[in-house]
C-alpha positions as CSV (number, residue, x, y, z in Angstrom):
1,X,0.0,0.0,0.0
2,X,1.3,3.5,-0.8
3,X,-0.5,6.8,0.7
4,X,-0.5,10.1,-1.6
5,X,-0.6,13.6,0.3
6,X,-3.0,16.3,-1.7
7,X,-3.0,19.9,-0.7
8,X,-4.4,22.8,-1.1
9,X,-7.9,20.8,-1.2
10,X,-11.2,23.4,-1.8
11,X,-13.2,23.2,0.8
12,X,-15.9,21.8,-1.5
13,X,-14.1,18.6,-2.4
14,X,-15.7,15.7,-0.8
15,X,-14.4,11.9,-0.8
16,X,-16.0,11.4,-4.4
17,X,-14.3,14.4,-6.3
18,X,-11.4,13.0,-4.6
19,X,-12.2,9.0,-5.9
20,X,-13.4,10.3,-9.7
21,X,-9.9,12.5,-9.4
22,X,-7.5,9.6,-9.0
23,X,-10.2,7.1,-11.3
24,X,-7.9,5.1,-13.3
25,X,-5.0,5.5,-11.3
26,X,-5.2,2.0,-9.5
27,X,-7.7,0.6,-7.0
28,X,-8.2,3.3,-3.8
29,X,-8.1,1.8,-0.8
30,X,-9.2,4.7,1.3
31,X,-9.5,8.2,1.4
32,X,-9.1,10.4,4.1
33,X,-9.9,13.9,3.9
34,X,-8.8,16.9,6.3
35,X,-9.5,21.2,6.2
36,X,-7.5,21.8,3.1
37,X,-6.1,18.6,2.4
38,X,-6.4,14.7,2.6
39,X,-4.6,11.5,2.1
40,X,-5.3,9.0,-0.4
41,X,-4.3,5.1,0.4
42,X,-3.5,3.0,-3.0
43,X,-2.8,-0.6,-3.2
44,X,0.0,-0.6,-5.7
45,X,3.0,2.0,-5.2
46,X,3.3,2.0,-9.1
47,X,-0.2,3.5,-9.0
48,X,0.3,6.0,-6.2
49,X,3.1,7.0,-8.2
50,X,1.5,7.4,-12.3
51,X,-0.7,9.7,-9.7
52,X,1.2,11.8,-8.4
53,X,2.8,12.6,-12.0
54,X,0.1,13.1,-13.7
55,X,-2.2,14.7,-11.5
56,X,0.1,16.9,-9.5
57,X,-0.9,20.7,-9.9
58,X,-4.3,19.8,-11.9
59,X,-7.4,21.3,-10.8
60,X,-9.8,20.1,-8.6
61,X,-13.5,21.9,-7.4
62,X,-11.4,25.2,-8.6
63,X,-8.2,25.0,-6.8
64,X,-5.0,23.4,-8.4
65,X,-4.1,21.1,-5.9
66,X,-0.4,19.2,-5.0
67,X,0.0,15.8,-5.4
68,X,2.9,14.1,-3.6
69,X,4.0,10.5,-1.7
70,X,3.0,10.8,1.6
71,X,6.6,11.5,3.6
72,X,4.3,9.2,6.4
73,X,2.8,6.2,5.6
74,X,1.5,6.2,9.4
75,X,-2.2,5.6,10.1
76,X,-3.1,9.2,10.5
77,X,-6.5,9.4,11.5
């Protein structure tokens, strides 16, 4: 499992902007979301990764978000 940080989330982004955001990128796991930004758990690290390059600085609900590997892999909530 391999968990992607995403910042700078709007405020209107709920778990299923975030699931139809990553679609395609690999099965989700779970997603975990926070005041401005979330975590997103993936099963395969080669899939957390495609994410992160191709959807890093995209927009999202009106924001262009960041898209990175999670520097924890902790359980965080």
């Amino acid at each position: 499992m391999s968990r992607v940080y995403i910042g700078n989330l709007s405020s209107r982004a709920d778990e299923r902007d975030i699931e139809d955001f990553f679609r395609g990128f690999g099965r989700i796991r779970a997603v975990m979301l926070k005041n401005g930004f979330g975590f997103v758990d993936f099963d395969d690290s080669r899939d957390a990764e495609d994410a992160v390059y191709e959807q890093n600085g995209r927009e999202l609900c009106g924001e262009r978000v960041v898209v990175e590997i999670s520097r924890r892999e902790r359980n965080l909530f």
